[in-house]
C-alpha positions as CSV (number, residue, x, y, z in Angstrom):
1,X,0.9,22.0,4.1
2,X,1.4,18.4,4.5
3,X,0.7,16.3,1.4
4,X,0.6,12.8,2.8
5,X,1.0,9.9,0.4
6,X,-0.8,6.6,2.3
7,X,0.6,3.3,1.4
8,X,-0.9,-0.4,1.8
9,X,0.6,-3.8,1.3
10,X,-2.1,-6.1,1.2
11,X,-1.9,-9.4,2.6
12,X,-4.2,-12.6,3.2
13,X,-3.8,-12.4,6.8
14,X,-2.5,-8.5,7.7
15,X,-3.0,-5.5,6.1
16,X,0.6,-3.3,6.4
17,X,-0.3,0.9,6.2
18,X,2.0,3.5,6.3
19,X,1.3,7.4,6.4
20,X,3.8,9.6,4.9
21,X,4.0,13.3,4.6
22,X,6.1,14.0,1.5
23,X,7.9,17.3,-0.2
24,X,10.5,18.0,-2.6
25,X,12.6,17.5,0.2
26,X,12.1,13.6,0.9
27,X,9.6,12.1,3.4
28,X,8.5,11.9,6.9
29,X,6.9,9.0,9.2
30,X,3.3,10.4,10.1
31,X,1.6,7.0,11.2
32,X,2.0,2.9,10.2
33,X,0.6,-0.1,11.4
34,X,-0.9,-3.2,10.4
35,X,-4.7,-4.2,10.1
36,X,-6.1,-8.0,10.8
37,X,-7.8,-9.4,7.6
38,X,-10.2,-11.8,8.1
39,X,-11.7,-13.3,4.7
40,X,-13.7,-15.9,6.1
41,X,-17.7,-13.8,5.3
42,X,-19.4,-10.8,5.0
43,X,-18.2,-9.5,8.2
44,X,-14.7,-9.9,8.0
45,X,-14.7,-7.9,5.0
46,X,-17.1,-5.0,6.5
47,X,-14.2,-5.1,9.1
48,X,-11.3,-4.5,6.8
49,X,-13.3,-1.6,5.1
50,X,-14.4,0.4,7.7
51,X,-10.5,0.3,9.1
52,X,-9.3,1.2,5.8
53,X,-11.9,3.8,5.3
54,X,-10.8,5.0,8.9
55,X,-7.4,5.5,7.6
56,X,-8.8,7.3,4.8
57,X,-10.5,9.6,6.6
58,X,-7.8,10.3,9.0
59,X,-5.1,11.1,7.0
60,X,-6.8,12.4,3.8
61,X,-4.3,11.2,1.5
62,X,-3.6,13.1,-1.6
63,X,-2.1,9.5,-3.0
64,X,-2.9,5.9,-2.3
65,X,0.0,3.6,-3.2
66,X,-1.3,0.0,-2.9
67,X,1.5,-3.2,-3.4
68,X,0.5,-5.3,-6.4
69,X,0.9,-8.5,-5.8
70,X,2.0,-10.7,-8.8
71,X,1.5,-14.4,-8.6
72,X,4.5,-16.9,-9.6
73,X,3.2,-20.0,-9.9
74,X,6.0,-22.3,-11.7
75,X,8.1,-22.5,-8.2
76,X,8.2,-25.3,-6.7
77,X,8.3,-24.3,-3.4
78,X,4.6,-22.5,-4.3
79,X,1.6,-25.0,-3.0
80,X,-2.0,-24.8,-3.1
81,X,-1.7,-23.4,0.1
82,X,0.8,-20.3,-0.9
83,X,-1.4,-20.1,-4.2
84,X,-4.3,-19.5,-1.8
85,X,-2.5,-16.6,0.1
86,X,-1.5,-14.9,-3.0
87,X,-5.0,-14.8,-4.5
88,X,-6.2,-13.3,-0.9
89,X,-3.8,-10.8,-1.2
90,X,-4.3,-9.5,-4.7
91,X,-8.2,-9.4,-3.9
92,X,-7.5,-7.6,-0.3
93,X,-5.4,-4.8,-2.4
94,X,-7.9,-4.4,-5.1
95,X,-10.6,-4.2,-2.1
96,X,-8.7,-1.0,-1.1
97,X,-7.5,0.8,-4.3
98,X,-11.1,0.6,-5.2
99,X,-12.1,2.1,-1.4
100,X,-10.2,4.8,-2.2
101,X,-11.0,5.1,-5.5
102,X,-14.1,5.2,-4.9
103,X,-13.4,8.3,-2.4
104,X,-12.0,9.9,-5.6
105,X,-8.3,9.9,-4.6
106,X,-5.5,9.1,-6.4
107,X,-4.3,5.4,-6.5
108,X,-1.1,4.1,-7.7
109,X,0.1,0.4,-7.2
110,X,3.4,-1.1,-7.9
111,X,5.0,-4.3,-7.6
112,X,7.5,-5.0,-4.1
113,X,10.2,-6.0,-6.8
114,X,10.1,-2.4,-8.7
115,X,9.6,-0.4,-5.0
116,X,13.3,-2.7,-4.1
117,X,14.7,-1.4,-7.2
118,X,13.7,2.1,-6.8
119,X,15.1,2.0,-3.0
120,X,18.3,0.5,-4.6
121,X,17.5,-3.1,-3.0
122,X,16.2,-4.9,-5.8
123,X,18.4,-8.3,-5.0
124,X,19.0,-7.6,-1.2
125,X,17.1,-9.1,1.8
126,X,14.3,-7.8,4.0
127,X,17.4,-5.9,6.2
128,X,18.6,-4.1,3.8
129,X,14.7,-2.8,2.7
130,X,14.4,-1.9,6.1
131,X,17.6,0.3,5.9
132,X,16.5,1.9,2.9
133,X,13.3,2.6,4.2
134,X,15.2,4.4,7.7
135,X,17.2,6.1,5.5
136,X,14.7,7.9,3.2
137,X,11.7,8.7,6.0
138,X,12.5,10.9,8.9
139,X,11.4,9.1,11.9
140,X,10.4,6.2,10.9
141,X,10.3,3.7,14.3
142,X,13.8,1.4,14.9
143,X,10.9,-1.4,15.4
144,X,8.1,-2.1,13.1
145,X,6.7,-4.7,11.4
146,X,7.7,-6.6,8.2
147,X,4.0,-5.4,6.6
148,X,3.7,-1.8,7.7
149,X,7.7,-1.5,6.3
150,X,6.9,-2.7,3.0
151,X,3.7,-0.5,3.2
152,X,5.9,2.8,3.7
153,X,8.4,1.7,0.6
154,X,5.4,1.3,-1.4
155,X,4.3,5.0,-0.1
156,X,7.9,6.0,-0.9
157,X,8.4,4.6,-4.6
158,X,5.1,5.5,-5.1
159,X,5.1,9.5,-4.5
160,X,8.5,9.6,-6.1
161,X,7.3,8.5,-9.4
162,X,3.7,10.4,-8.9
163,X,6.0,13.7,-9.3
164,X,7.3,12.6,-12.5
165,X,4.7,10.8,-14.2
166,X,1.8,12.7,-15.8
167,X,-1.4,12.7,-14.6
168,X,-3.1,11.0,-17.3
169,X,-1.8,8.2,-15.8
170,X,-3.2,8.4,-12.6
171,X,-6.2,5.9,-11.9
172,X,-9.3,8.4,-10.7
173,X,-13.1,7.1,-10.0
174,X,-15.3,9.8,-9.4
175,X,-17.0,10.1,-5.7
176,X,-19.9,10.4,-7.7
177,X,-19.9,6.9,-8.7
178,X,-19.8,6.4,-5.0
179,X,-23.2,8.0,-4.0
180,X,-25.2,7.1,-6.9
181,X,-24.1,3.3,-8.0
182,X,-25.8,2.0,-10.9
């Protein structure tokens, strides 16, 4: 029985996914890739959902790990412009914990810099991430991009500390919420 974990890492621009069938044993590529974002209207957004909800429906996760994405402001490298992107990105991943929320599945989200130190990365560069990541899934492609990596990591990280942590913790919505909004 496969229990895939599906992991997001939200951007402004691209949407990373990663599918991962996870055990005891460790983890296994089942599908990744990387959605186009467009937050320009109503469209772009309907776009974005019904891709995600795609993904939802294909794999039928039994945890959605979503990449929080914490602002750091005080750099100076850090314009309006990088402000901008962050903000997108925070709203694009709390567009689709609450998708799947809303589907009643699990969701988790965790921070890029606690999913390095869990892969034994924390300080290291985007290479050695993408070692870690080849060295903990089965399979997982010699080529893929920089979004749907850091979306499996975030799958990884995520289902490790879902089979330790209790479930109170979990964050559930009930489907019911879906059909009957208030």
């Amino acid at each position: 029985m496969e229990t895939i974990v599906l992991g997001f890492d939200p951007g402004a621009a691209r949407v990373g996914w990663a599918a991962l069938d996870v055990d005891a044993a460790g983890a296994r590529h089942v599908g990744s890739g990387v959605l186009p974002v467009d937050l320009a209207g109503d469209p772009g957004l309907e776009a974005l959902r019904a891709a995600a909800g795609a993904l939802l429906s294909r794999y039928r996760p039994a945890l959605v790990a979503v990449e929080r994405v914490v602002r750091v402001f005080p750099r100076p490298r850090f314009g309006p412009a990088m402000a901008s992107e962050l903000c997108g990105a925070s709203w694009v991943g709390a567009e689709l914990a609450g998708l799947a929320a809303a589907r009643g599945l699990i969701v988790r989200t965790a921070t890029l810099q606690a999913v390095r130190s869990a892969l034994g990365c924390a300080r290291a560069g985007d290479s050695a991430l993408a070692a870690a990541v080849r060295a903990r899934v089965v399979g997982w492609p010699a080529r893929s991009s920089e979004h749907a990596r850091d979306a499996a990591a975030v799958a990884w990280s995520t289902s490790r500390e879902e089979a330790s942590a209790p479930a109170s913790q979990s964050w559930v919505m009930s489907a019911e919420l879906d059909r009957n909004p208030p």
